[in-house]
C-alpha positions in Angstrom: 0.0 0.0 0.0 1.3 3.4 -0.9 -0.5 6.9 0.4 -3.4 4.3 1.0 -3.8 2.9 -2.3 -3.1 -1.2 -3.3 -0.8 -1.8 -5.5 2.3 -3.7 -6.5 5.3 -2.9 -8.9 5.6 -5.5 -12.1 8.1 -8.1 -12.7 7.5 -10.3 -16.4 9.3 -12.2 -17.1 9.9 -14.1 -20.7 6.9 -16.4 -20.6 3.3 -15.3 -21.8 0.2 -16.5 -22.9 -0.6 -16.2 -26.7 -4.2 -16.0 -27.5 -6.0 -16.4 -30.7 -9.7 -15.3 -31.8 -11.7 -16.0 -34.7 -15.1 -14.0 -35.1 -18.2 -14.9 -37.4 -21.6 -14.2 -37.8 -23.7 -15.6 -35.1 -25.2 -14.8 -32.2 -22.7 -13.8 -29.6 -21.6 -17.6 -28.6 -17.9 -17.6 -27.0 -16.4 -21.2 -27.4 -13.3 -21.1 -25.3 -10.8 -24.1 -23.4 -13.0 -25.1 -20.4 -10.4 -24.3 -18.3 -10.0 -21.1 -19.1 -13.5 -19.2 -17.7 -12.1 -15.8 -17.3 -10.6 -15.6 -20.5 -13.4 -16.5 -22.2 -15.3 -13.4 -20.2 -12.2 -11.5 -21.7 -13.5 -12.3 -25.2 -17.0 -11.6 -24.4 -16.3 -8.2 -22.7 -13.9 -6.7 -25.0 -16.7 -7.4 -27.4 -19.2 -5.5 -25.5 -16.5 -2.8 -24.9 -15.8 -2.1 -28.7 -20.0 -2.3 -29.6 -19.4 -5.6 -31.5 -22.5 -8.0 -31.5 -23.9 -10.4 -33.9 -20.5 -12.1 -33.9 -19.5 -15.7 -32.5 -15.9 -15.6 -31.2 -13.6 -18.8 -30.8 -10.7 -18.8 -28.3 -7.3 -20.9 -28.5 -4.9 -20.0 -25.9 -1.7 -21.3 -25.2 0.3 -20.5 -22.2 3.5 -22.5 -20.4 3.1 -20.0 -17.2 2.2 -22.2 -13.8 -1.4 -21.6 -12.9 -2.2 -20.7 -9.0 1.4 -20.0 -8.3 1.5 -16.1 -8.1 2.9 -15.3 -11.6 -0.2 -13.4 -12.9 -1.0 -16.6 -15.1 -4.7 -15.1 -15.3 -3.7 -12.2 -16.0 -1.7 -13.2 -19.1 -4.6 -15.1 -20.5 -6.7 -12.7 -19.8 -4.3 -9.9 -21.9 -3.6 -11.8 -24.4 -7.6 -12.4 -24.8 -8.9 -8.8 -25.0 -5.9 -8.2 -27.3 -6.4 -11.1 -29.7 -10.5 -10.2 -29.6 -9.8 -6.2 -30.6 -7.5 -7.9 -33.5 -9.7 -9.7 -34.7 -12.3 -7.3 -34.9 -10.3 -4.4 -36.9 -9.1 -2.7 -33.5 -6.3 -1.6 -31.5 -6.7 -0.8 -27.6 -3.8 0.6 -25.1 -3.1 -1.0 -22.3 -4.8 1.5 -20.0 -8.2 0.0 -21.7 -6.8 -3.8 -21.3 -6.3 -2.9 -18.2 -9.5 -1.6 -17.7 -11.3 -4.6 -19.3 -9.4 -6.8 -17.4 -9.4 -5.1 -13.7 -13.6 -5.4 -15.0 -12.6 -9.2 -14.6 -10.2 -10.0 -11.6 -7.8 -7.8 -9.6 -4.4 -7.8 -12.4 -1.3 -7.7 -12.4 0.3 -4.9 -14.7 2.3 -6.7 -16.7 0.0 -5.2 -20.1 1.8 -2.2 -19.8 5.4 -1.9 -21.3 8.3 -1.5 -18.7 8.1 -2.1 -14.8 5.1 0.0 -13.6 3.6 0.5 -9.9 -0.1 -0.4 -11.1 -3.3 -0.5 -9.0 -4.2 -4.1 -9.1 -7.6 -3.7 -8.2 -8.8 -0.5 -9.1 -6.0 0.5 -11.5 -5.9 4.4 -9.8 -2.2 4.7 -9.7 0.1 4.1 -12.2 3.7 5.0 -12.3 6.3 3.9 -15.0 9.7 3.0 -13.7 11.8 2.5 -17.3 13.2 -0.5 -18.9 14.9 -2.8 -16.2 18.6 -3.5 -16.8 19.3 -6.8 -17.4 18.4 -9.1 -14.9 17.6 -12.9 -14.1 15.2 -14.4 -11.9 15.5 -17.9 -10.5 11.5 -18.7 -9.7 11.4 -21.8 -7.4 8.0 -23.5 -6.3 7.9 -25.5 -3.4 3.9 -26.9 -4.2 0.7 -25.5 -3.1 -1.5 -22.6 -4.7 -3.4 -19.7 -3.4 -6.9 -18.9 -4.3 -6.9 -15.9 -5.5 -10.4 -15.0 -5.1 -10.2 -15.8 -2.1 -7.4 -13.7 -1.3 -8.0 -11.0 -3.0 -11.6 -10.8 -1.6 -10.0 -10.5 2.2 -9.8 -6.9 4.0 -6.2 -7.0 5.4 -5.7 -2.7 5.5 -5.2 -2.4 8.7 -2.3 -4.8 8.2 -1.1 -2.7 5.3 -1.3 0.9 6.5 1.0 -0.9 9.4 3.3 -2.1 6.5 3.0 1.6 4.3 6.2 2.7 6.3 8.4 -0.2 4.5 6.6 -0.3 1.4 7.6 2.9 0.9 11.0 2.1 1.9 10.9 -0.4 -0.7 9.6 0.9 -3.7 12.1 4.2 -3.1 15.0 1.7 -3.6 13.7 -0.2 -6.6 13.1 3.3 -8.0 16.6 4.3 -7.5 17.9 1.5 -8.8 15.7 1.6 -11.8 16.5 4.8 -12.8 20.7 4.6 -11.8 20.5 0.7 -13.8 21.7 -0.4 -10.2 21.1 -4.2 -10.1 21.3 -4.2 -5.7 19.5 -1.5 -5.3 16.4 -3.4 -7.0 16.9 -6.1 -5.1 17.6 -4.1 -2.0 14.1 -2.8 -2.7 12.3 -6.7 -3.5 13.9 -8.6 -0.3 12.3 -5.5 2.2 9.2 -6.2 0.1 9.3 -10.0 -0.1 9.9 -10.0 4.1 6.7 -7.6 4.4 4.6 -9.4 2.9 5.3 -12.2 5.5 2.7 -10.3 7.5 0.3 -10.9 4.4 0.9 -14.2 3.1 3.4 -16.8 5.3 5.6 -18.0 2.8 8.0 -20.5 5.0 10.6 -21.2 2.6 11.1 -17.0 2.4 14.1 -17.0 5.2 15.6 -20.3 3.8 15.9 -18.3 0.0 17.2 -15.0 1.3 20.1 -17.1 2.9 20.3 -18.8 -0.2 20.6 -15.9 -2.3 23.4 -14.3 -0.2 25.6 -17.4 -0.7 25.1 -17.7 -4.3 25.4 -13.8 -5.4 22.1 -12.9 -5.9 21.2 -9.5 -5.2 17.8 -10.1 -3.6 14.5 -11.9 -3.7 11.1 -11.4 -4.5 7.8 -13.2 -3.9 4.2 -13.1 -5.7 2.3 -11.2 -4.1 -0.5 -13.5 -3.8 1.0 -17.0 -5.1 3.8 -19.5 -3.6 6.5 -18.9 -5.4 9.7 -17.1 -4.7 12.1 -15.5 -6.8 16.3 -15.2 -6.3 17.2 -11.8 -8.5 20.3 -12.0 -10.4 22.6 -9.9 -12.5 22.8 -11.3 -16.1 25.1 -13.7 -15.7 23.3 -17.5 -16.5 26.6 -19.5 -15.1 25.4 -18.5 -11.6 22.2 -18.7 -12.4 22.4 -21.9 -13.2 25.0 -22.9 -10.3 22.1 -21.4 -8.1 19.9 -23.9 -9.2 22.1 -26.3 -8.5 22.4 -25.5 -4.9 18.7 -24.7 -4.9 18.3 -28.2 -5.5 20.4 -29.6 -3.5 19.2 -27.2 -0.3 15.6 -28.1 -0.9 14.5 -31.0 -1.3 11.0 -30.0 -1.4 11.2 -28.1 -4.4 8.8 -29.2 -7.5 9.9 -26.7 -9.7 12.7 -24.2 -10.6 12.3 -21.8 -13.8 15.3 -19.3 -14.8 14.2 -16.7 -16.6 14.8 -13.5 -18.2 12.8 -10.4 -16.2 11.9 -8.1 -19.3 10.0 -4.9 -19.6 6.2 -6.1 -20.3 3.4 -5.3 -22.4 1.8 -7.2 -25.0 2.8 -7.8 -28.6 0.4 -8.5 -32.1 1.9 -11.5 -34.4 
């Protein structure tokens, strides 16, 4: 929380969700993966939003992100949807209106916007651009379980944040520092002060094991999703530690289901 309002800064990373839509003549029928509901209301409410009707839309979407983890898998579809719907009807939209579809849909993450952004996950009030990040790598490890993020996101917790404001602003003053001098510690200076806030929010109790981690290995910090499981060690761009991280990573937790390296990048969406 920052001057009262909800929100979180943006890391993507290089995985997505690619989305394609195919419109004919009908009657406003959505055929979509079952598995995929709010995608599918993606389709149907960009629809509404650009005064298409008398059209039948069919989804295929494709994603390799983890579902329930934390790392705005939703959110992805649901981007990629409204995006893919607007191309295939003849329009464009910015991301402040995928953002607003999507916010119409579930709390999102921010990630439709190019660069690292503070974004409003809920009611998308405050948005601050932070620039291009400098290159980085983030080792993502999942030790099992998922959050419901309904659930979560439906719980009042603000006393609990205005308590936490102090250090969040602490936080985000860092990563904006480091953002805009390209320094690499600084950023993750900024994500560990987060990542050990949030405790307070969501328990992660792997978090103290990683930082530990992290400071043997070289990384310069971790992060966590916000409202997921899994945690994040923040390198330089350097893939031989990276990869001797997961190693050790390994090794150190036993635990561990899965372990993703990958690139942290500056977001938005893209047309092919």
């Amino acid at each position: 929380m920052l001057d009262g309002i909800l929100c979180m800064v943006t890391c993507p990373i290089d995985m997505c969700s690619t989305a394609t839509v195919e419109l004919s003549s009908g009657e406003g029928a959505i055929s979509a993966p079952e598995d995929s509901p709010k995608a599918s209301r993606a389709v149907r409410e960009t629809l509404q939003h650009l005064g298409e009707s008398g059209v039948d839309a069919h989804l295929f979407l494709d994603s390799g992100i983890p579902r329930g983890k934390g790392m705005a898998s939703s959110t992805a579809d649901v981007s990629a949807a409204i995006v893919a719907t607007a191309s295939a009807a003849g329009h464009e939209l910015a991301p402040a209106q995928i953002a607003k579809i999507a916010l119409g849909i579930e709390p999102s993450d921010g990630v439709m916007f190019p660069l690292i952004v503070i974004f409003d996950h809920r009611e998308g009030r405050t948005l601050q651009p932070l620039g291009q990040p400098p290159p980085m790598r983030v080792l993502v490890l999942d030790f099992g379980g998922e959050v419901d993020t309904v659930e979560f996101n439906s719980a009042c917790r603000e006393s609990t944040l205005r308590l936490l404001e102090p250090r969040m602003l602490e936080s985000v003053s860092l990563i904006e520092a480091g953002m805009r001098q390209g320094d690499i510690s600084l950023i993750g200076k900024g994500a560990t002060i987060s990542s050990v806030a949030n405790q307070e929010i969501l328990f992660n109790p792997n978090l103290e094991a990683v930082i530990d981690l992290s400071a043997e290995v070289g990384a310069v910090g971790v992060n966590v999703a916000h409202s997921g499981t899994v945690i994040g060690m923040l390198f330089r761009d350097d893939v031989a530690l990276v990869e001797k991280a997961t190693d050790l990573a390994r090794l150190r937790f036993g635990c561990l289901e899965t372990v993703l390296h990958c690139r942290v990048t500056g977001g938005g969406v893209r047309l092919h």
